[in-house]
C-alpha positions, 0 to 999 in steps of 0.5 A: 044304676049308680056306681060306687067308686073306692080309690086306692091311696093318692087316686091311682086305681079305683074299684067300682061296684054298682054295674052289671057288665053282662047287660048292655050299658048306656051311652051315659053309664059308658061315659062315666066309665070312661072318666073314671078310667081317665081320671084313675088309669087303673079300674077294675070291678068285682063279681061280673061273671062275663061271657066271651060275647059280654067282655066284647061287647063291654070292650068296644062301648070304648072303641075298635079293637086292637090289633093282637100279634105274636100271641094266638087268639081264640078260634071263635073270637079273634079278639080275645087272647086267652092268658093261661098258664097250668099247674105243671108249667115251669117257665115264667108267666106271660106279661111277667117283665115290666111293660106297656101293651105293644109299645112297638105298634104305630098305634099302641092299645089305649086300653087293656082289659084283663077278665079273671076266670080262674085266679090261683090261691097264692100268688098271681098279682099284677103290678101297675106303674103310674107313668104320669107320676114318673114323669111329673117326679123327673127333675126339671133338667131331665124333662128339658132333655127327654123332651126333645128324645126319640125312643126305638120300640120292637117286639124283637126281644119276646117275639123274634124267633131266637128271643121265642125259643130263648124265653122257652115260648114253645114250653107255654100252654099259650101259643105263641107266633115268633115272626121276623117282623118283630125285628121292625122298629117303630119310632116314639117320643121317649114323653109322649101326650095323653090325647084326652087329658093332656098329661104327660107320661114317661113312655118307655118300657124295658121288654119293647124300648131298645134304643134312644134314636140318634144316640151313641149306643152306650148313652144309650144303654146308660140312659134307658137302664136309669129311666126304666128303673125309675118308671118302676120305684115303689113309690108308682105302684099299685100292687093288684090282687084278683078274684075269680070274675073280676074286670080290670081296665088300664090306660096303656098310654100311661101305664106299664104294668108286669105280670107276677108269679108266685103260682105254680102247682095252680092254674090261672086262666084270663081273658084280654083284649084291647081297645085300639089307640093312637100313635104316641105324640109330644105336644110341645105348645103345652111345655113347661 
């Protein structure tokens, strides 16, 4: 077995061929993998027709899986969510603002995997964001000040019972589990550590980062609205257009990405899971 790799312009995103997911894959094959995923945050591959059982099997070579709440899981499988939406459906499609995966956990995913079954004529993209370029593009002063920065994530927005019903969740063929727990807050540094390769990454995202710890409210607001708009521009971007039985895996630790529209009149129907992460950490011997 030898893989076949095409990066994307400037190494963001990779595909890669010359792998069979359905078979089981060893513990070489795996690393490779893995290296690759590191180095490109973004891989997917093409033409693997996967079975739930396949894309679990594939999911755990890389670790535990995540913890998935608010979206219900499959009734055979209680790892994988099923993101569809059908051809009538009105409201925006799921994922559709900008964000890291569950950024509100203590431990967010380290790994997201998305496998495509039914991919819509049009439309129907996902965006990815390089969150180490965001950073590594910041001005020297603003790194000194974010540094020393705490971020407030909560899931209160998408998932509290009001944001549930005010996002017409109720109108999705997905089904949807609002709790008040999404109105807990969790603390991470607004620059966060890769554990594996040790880059940094801005690490806030609009859907889950209300708040800058220990800010005025305004500041705040201010602060958040310019880092958002700029983890986003254009020049950080890999736009990612699928086919029926493809596999795409992105490092949630240094990624956001937004789910587009674009689609309606068809259907669109995927499978995801996560691979469980760590809790986000600023390595300050390594500054500067």
């Amino acid at each position: 077995m030898s893989l076949m790799v095409k990066p994307h312009p400037g190494e963001f995103a990779a595909a890669i061929t010359g792998v069979d997911l359905r078979q089981p894959l060893e513990v070489n094959v795996i690393a490779e993998i893995r290296a690759l995923w590191l180095r490109h945050q973004v891989i997917y591959f093409p033409d693997q027709p996967l079975n739930h059982s396949q894309l679990a099997a594939f999911t755990q070579a890389f670790g535990t899986f995540g913890v998935e709440p608010y979206v219900q899981v499959m009734d055979d499988y209680d790892h994988i969510i099923e993101v569809r939406r059908e051809p009538d459906e009105k409201v925006s499609p799921f994922g559709a603002s900008w964000h890291s995966d569950w950024s509100f956990q203590k431990s967010p995913p380290a790994a997201t995997i998305l496998h495509s079954k039914i991919t819509p004529p049009v439309g129907g993209e996902t965006w990815y964001a390089d969150s180490y370029a965001a950073f590594d593009a910041l001005e020297e002063a603003d790194r000194t000040q974010l540094e020393s920065l705490v971020a407030l994530h909560s899931a209160r927005g998408p998932y509290g019972p009001q944001g549930f019903f005010a996002g017409s969740g109720q109108d999705r063929s997905m089904t949807i589990l609002p709790s008040d727990e999404a109105f807990d807050i969790q603390e991470h540094p607004l620059i966060r550590s890769h554990p594996e390769t040790g880059r940094r990454a801005l690490w806030v995202n609009s859907v889950y980062t209300i708040a800058i710890k220990d800010m005025d409210e305004a500041q705040s607001r201010t602060l958040l609205k310019r880092l958002f708009a700029h983890s986003i521009e254009d020049r950080f971007i890999y736009r990612h257009r699928w086919a029926s039985d493809m596999l795409i895996m992105w490092d949630n630790r240094c990624v956001q990405h937004c789910a587009q529209g674009g689609y309606d009149g068809h259907r669109r129907l995927m499978h995801r899971t996560t691979v469980a992460g760590d809790p986000p950490y600023l390595d300050t011997a390594s500054a500067g």
